[in-house]
Backbone as CSV, one residue per row, in Angstrom:
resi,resn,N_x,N_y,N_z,CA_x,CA_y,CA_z,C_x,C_y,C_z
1,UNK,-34.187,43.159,23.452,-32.787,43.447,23.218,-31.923,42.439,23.969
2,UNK,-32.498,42.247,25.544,-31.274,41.220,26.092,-31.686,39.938,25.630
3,UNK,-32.768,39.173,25.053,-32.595,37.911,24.650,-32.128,38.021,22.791
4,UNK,-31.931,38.980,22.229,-31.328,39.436,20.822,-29.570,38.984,21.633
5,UNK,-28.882,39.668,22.443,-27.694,39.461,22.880,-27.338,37.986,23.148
6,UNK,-28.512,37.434,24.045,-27.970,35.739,24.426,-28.248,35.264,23.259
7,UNK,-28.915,35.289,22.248,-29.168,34.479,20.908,-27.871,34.505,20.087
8,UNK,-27.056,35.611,20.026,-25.795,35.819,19.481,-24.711,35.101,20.388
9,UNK,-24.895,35.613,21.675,-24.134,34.656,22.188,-24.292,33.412,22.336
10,UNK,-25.254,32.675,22.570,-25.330,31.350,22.014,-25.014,30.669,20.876
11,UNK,-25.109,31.376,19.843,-25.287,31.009,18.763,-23.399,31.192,18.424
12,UNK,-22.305,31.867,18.601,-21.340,32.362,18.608,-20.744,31.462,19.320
13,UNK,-21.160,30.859,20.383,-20.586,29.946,21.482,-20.168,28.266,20.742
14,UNK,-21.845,28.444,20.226,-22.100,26.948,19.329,-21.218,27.043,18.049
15,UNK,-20.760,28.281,17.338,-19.710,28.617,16.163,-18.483,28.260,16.861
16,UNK,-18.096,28.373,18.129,-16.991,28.256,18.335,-16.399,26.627,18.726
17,UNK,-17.706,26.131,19.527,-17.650,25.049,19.322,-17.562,24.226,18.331
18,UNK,-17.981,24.185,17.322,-18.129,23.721,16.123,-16.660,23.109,14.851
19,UNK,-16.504,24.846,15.025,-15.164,25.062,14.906,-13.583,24.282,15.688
20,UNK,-13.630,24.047,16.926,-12.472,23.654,17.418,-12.740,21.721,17.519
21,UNK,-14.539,21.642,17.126,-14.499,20.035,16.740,-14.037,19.613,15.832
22,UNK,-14.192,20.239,14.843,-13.643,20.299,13.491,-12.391,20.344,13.189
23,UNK,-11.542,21.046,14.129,-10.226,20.975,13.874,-9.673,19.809,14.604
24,UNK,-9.812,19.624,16.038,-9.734,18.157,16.736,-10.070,17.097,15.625
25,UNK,-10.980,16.477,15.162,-11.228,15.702,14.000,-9.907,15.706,12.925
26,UNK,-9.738,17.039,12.470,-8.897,16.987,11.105,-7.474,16.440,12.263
27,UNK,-6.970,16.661,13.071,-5.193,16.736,13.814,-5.829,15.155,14.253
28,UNK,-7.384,14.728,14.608,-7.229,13.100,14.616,-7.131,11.995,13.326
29,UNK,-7.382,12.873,12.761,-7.498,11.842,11.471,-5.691,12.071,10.442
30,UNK,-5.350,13.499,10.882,-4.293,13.127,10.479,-2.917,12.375,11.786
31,UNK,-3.500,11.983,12.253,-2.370,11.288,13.248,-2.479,10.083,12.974
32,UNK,-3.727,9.856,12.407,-4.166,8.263,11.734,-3.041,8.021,10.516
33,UNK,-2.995,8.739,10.158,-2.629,9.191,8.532,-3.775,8.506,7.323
34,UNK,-4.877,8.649,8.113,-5.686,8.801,6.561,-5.094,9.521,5.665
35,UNK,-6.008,9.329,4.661,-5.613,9.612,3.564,-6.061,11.139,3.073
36,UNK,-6.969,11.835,3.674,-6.836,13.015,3.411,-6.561,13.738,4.658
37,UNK,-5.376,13.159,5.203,-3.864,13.727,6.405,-3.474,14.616,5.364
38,UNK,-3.716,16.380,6.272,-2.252,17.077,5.583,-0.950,16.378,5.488
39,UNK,-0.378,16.549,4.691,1.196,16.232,4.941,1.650,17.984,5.574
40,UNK,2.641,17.882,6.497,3.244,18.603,7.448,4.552,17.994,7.300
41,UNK,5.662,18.995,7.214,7.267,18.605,7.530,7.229,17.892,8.809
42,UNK,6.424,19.359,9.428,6.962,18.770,11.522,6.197,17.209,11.508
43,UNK,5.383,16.896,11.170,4.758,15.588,11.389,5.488,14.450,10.683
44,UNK,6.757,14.997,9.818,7.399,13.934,8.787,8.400,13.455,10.004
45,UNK,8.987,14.759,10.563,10.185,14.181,11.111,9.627,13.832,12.579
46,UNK,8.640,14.295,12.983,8.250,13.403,14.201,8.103,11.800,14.052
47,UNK,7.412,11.898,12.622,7.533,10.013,12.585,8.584,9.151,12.170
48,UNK,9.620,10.137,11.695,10.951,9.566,11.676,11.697,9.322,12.478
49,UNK,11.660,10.286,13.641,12.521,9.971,14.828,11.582,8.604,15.552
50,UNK,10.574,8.587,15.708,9.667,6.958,16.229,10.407,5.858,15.612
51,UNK,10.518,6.007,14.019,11.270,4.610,13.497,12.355,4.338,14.145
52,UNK,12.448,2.749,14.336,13.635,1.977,14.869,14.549,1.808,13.451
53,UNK,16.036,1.893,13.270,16.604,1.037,12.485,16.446,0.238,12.060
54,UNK,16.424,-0.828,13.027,15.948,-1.904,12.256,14.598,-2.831,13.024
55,UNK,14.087,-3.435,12.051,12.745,-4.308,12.966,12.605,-5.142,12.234
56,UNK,11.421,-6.168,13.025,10.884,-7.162,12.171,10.115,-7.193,11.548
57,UNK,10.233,-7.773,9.883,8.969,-7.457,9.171,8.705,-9.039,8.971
58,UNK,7.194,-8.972,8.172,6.712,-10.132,7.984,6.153,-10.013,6.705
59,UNK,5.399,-10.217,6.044,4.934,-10.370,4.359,3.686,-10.615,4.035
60,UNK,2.702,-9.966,3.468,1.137,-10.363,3.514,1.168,-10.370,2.144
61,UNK,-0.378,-10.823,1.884,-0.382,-10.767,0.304,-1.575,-11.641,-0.463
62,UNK,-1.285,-12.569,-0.729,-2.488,-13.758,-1.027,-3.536,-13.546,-0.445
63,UNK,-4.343,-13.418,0.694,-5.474,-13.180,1.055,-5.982,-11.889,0.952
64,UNK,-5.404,-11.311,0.785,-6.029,-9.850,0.781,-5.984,-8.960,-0.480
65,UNK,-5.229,-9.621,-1.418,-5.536,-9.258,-3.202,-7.075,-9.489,-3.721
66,UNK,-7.257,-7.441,-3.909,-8.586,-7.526,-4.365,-9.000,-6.239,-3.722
67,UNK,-8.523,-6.702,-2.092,-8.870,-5.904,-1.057,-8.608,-4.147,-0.859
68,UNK,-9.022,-3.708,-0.483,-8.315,-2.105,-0.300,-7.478,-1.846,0.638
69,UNK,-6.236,-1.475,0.775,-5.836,-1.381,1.938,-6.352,-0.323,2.750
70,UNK,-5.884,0.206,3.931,-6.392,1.305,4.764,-5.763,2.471,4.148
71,UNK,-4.493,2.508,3.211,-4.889,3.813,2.511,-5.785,4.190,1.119
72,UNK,-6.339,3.109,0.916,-7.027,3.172,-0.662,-6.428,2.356,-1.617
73,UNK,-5.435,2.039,-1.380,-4.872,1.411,-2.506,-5.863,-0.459,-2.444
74,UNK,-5.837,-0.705,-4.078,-6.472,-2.234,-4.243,-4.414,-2.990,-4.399
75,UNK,-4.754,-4.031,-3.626,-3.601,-4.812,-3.520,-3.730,-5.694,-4.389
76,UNK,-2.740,-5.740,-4.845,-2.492,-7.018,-6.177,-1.058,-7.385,-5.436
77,UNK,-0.433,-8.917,-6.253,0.739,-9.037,-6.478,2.113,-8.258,-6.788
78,UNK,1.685,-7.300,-7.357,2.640,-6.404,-7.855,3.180,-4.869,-7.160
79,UNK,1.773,-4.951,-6.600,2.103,-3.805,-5.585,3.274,-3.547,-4.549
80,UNK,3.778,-2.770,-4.465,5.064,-2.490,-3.875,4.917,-1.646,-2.566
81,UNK,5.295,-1.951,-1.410,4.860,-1.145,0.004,4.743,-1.562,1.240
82,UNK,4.670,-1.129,1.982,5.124,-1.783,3.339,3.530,-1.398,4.493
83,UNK,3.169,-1.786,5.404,2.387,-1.585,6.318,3.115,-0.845,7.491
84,UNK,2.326,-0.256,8.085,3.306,0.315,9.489,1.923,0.585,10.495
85,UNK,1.900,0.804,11.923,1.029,1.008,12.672,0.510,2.488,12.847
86,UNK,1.983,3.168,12.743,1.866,4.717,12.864,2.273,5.641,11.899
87,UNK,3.015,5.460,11.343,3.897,6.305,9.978,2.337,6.992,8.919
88,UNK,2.675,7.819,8.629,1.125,8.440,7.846,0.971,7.827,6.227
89,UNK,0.096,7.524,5.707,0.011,6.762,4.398,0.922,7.596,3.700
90,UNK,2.096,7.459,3.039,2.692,7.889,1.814,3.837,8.319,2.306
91,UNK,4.244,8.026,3.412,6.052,8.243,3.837,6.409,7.025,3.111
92,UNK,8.036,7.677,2.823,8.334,6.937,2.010,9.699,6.291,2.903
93,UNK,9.827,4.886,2.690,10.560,4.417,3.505,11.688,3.429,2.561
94,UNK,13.207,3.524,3.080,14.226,2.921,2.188,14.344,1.600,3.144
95,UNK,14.142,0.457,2.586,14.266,-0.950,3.214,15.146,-1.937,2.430
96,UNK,16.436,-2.338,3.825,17.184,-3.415,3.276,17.322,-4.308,4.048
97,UNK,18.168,-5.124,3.374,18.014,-6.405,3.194,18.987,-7.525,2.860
98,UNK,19.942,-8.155,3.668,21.072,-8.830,2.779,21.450,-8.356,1.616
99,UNK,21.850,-6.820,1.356,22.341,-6.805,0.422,21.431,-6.222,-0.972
100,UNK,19.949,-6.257,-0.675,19.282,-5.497,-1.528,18.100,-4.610,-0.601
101,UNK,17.770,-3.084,-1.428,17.255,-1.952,-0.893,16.520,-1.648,-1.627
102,UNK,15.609,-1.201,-0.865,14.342,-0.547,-2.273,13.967,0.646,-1.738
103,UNK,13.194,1.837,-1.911,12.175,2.795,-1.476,10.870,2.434,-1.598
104,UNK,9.998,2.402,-0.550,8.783,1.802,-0.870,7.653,2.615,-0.122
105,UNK,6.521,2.906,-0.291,5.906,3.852,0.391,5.010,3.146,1.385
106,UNK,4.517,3.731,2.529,3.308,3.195,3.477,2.404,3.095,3.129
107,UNK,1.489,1.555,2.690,0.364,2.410,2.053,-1.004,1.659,2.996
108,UNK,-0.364,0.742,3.831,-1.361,0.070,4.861,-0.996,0.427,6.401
109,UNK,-2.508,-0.511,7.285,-1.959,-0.503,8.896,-1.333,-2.162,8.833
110,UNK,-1.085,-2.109,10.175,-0.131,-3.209,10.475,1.158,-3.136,10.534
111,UNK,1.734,-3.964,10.791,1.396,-5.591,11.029,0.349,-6.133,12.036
112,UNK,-0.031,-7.067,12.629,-1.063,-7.279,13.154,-0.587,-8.482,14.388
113,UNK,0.686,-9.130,13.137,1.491,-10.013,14.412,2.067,-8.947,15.148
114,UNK,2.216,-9.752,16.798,2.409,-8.621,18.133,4.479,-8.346,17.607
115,UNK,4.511,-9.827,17.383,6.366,-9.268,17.138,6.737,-8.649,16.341
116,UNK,6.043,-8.316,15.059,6.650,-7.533,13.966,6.521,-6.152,14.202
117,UNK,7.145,-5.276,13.418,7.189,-3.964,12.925,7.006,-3.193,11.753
118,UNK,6.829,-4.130,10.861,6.729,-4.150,9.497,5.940,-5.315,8.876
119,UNK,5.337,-5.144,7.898,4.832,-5.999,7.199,4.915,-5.415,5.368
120,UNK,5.516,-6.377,4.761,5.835,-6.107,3.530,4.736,-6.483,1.991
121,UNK,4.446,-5.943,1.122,3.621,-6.227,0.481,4.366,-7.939,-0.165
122,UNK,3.743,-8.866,-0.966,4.655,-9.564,-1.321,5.097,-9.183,-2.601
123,UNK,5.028,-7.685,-3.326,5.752,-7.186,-4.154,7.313,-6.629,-3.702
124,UNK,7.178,-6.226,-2.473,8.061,-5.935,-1.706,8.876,-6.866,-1.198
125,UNK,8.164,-8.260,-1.100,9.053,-9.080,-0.270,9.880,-9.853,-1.449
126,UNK,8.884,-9.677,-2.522,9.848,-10.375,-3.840,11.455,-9.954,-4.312
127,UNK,10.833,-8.419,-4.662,12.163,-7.373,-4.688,13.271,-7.328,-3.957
128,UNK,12.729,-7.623,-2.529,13.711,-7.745,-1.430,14.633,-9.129,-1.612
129,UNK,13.880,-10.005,-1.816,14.188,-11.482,-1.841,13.980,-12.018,-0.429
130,UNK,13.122,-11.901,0.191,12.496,-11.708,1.717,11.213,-13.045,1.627
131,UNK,11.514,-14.489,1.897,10.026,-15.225,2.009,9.976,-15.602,3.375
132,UNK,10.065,-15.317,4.041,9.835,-15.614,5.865,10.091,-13.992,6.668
133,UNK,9.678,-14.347,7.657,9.928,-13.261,8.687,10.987,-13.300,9.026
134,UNK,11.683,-12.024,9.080,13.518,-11.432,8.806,13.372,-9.833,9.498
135,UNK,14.404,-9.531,9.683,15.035,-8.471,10.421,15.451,-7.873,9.435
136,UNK,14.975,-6.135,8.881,15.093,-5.053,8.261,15.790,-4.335,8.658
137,UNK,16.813,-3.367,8.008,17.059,-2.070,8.205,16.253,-0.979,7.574
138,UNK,15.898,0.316,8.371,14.863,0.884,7.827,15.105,2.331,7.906
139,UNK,14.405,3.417,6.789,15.017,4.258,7.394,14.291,5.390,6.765
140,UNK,13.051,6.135,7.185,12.108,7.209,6.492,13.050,8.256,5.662
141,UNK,12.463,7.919,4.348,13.614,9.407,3.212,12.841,10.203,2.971
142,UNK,11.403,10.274,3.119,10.497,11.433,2.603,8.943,11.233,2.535
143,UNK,8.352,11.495,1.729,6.985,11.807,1.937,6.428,11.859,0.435
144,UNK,5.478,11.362,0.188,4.468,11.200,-1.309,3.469,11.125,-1.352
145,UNK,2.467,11.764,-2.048,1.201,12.125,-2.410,0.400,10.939,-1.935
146,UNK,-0.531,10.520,-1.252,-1.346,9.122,-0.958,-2.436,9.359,-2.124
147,UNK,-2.388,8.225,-3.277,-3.051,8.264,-4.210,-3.610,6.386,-4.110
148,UNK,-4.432,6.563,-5.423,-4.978,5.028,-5.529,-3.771,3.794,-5.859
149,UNK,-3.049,4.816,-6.647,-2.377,3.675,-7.512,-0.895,3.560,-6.966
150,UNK,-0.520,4.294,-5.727,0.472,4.493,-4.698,1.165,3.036,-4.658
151,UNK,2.167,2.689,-4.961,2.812,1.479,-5.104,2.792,0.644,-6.248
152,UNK,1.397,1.033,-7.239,1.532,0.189,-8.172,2.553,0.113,-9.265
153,UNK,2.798,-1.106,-9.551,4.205,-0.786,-10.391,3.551,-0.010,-11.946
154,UNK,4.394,1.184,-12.429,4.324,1.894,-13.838,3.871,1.246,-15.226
155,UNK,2.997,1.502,-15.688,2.660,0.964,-16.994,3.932,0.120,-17.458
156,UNK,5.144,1.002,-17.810,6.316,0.100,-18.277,6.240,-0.496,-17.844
157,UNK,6.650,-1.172,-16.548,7.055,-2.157,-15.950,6.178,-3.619,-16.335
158,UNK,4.871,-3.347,-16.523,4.209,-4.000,-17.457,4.318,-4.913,-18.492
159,UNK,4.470,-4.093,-19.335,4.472,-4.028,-20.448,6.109,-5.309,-21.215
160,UNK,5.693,-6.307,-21.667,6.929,-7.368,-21.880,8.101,-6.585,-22.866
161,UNK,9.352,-7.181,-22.315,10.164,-6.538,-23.198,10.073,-7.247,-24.663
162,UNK,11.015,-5.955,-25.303,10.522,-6.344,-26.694,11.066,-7.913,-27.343
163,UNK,11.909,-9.270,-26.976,12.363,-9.843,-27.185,11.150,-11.372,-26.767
164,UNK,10.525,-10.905,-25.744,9.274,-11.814,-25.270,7.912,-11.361,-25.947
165,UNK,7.808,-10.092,-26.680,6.577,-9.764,-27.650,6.605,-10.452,-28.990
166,UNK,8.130,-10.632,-29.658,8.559,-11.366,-30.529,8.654,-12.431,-30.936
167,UNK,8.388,-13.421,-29.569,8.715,-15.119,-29.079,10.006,-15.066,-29.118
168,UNK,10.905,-14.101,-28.676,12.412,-14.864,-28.468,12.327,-15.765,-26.795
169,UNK,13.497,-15.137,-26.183,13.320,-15.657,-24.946,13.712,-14.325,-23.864
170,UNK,14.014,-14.222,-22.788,14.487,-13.138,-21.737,14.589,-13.972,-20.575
171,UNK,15.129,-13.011,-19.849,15.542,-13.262,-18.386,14.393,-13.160,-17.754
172,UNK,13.643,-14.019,-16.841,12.790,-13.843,-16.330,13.027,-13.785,-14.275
């Protein structure tokens, strides 16, 4: 009977342990903001109040098309999104710029240079009109699903307008 009791209690001890590793793991991996990070309000606006106004971003792109970023996403040219060190994959962040602004979501780590704060996809840096390292205003508006295709621009967007399917000409 008393080694029936320590077997439960052992065994109950090791459940409990088990249990609070498991949860340590999930609150580390979402501080990472992997990609299967709950999203949490309280964790939205904790990483909003961290953002600075404004910082320095820088622009990646060419070498790493092909690649996956650290949230899943495959980077192409077209991809639209910003890197951050801490912000969780899929906050969504409004970035300007002399005069032009976009919403663009987190979908990498970095930057990796020590001075920046940002690093921009070069879909992002296009949009922006951004080809060197420049000083952002920045400013977290919300939060979005971390998926594969997270930044990629929409089938439409694709797709040529109807005046260049025709052989006329367009604005390019």
């Amino acid at each position: 009977m008393n080694l029936r009791r320590r077997t439960s209690r052992v065994v109950l001890t090791l459940a409990v342990g088990v249990t609070l590793l498991a949860l340590s793991a999930a609150a580390a991996l979402a501080s990472t903001g992997g990609a299967s990070a709950p999203s949490t309000s309280a964790s939205s606006q904790a990483s909003s109040a961290s953002v600075r106004p404004t910082g320095i971003a820088t622009w990646f792109g060419p070498g790493f098309y092909g690649h996956k970023t650290a949230c899943g996403q495959t980077l192409t040219p077209k991809v639209v999104g910003v890197a951050n060190r801490t912000l969780p994959c899929g906050t969504l962040i409004r970035v300007a710029w002399h005069g032009h602004a976009i919403t663009v979501p987190v979908l990498d780590r970095g930057p990796y240079a020590h001075h920046a704060d940002w690093d921009l996809t070069a879909g992002a840096a296009r949009a922006l009109g951004v080809s060197e390292t420049v000083r952002i205003h920045t400013t977290v508006v919300g939060a979005t699903a971390n998926t594969p295709s997270l930044g990629a621009p929409s089938p439409e967007a694709s797709t040529p307008p109807p005046a260049a399917a025709a052989g006329g000409t367009s604005a390019g």
